[in-house]
C-alpha positions in Angstrom: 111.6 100.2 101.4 108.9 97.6 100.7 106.1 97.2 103.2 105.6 93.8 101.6 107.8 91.6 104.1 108.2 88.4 104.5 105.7 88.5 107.9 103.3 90.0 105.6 103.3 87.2 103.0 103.5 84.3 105.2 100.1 85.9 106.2 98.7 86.2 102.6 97.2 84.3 99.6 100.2 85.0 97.3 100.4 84.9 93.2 103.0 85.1 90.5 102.8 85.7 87.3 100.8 88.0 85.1 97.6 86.0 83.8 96.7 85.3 87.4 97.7 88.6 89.2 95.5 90.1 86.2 92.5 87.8 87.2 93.2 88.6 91.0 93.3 92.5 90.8 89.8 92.6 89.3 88.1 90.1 91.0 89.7 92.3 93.9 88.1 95.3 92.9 84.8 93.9 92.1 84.8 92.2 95.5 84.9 95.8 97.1 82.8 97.5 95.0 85.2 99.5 92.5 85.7 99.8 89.2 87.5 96.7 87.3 89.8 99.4 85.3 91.6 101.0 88.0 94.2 99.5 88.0 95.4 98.8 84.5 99.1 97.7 85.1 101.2 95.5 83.1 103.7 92.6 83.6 102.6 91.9 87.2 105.1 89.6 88.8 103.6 89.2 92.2 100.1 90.2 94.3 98.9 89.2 97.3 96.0 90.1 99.8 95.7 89.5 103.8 92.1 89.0 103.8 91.8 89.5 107.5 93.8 93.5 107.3 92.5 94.0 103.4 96.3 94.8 103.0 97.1 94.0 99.2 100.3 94.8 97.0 100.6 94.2 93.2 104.6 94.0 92.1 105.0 94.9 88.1 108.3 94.8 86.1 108.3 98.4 86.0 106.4 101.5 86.3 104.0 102.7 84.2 101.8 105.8 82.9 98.7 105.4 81.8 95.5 107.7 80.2 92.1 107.4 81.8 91.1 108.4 78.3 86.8 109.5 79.5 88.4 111.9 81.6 91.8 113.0 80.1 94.0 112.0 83.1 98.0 110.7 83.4 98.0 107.9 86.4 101.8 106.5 87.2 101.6 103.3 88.9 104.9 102.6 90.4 106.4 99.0 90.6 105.0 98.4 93.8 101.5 99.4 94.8 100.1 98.6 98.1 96.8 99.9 99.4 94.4 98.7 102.5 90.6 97.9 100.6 87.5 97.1 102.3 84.1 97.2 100.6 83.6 100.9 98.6 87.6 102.3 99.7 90.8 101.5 99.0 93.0 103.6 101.7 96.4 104.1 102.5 97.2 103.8 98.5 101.0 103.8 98.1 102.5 103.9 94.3 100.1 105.6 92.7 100.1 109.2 91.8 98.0 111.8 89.0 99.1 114.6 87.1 97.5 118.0 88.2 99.0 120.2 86.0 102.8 120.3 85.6 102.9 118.5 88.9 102.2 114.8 89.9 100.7 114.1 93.3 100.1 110.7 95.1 96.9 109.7 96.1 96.3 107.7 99.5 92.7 107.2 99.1 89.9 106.0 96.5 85.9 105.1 97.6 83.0 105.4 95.8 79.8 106.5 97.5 77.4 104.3 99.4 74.8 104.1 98.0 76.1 104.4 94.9 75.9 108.1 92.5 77.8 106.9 90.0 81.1 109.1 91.5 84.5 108.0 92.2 86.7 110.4 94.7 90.8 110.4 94.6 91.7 111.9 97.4 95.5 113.2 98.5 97.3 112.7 101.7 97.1 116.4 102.2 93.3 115.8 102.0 92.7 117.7 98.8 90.0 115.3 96.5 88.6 115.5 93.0 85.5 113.2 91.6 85.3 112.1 88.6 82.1 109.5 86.9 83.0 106.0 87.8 82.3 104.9 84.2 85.3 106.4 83.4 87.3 103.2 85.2 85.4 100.9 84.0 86.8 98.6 80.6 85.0 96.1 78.5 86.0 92.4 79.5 85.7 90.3 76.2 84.6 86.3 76.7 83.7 83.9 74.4 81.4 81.3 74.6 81.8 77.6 75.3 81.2 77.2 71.6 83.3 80.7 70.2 80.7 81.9 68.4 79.6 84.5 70.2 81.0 87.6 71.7 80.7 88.7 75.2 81.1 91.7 76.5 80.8 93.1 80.4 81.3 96.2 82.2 80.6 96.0 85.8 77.6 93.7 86.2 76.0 94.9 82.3 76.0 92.6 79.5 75.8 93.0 75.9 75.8 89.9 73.5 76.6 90.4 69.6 76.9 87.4 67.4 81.0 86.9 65.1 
């Protein structure tokens, strides 16, 4: 059962379609502080935040398995993932579970610490949690200039200019 209802969205700033859901989910997760690669789905159909209960859902064609390559980790992201973020957490994380093992295990909460150590924890409903370096989230954005000559490049606030 969805806990994205129709109360729930009459409540929220609502988007369809890829390209913007894309754009949404990391400005999202810059706004609070996390890593802009977390959440590296595909084929987003539909996202949606309630700003004043930080509730937020992201609806993809399918489910998906990903590699956090830095740190050698398997993350399934399930059609729908909902979660509750505020500034440094995202809690109550539904659709989203890691491979420990032969076993995969949802997580229900992510934060990084304040002030920052350069750690990100995953923690489990059961309360079990693992850190890992937050650079491992993080991805490259790639923007050209106004006049596409040169190459942009930005991870989390640091920029690095090359000429093409």
């Amino acid at each position: 059962m969805s806990l994205v209802t129709e109360e729930v969205k009459a409540n929220a700033e609502v988007y369809h379609g890829d390209e913007i859901c894309q754009e949404k989910s990391k400005f999202l997760l810059k706004e609070v502080c996390m890593p802009n690669g977390l959440l590296p789905l595909r084929d987003i159909e539909e996202c949606g935040y309630v700003k004043e209960t930080g509730f937020v859902w992201l609806k993809q064609k399918q489910s998906i398995t990903h590699k956090f390559d830095k740190i050698g980790k398997l993350v399934s992201y399930a059609p729908e993932v909902t979660a509750v973020v505020e500034k440094n957490k995202i809690k109550k994380l539904t659709g989203v579970k890691t491979k420990e093992l032969f076993v995969w295990i949802s997580l229900s909460d992510i934060y990084v610490d304040d002030p920052p150590t350069g750690k990100i924890t995953f923690k489990t409903p059961s309360g079990l949690s693992r850190s890992f370096p937050v650079s491992a989230f993080e991805v490259e954005e790639e923007v050209k200039d106004a006049k596409g000559n040169t190459e942009v490049k930005k991870v989390n606030g640091v920029v690095e200019v090359k000429e093409v």
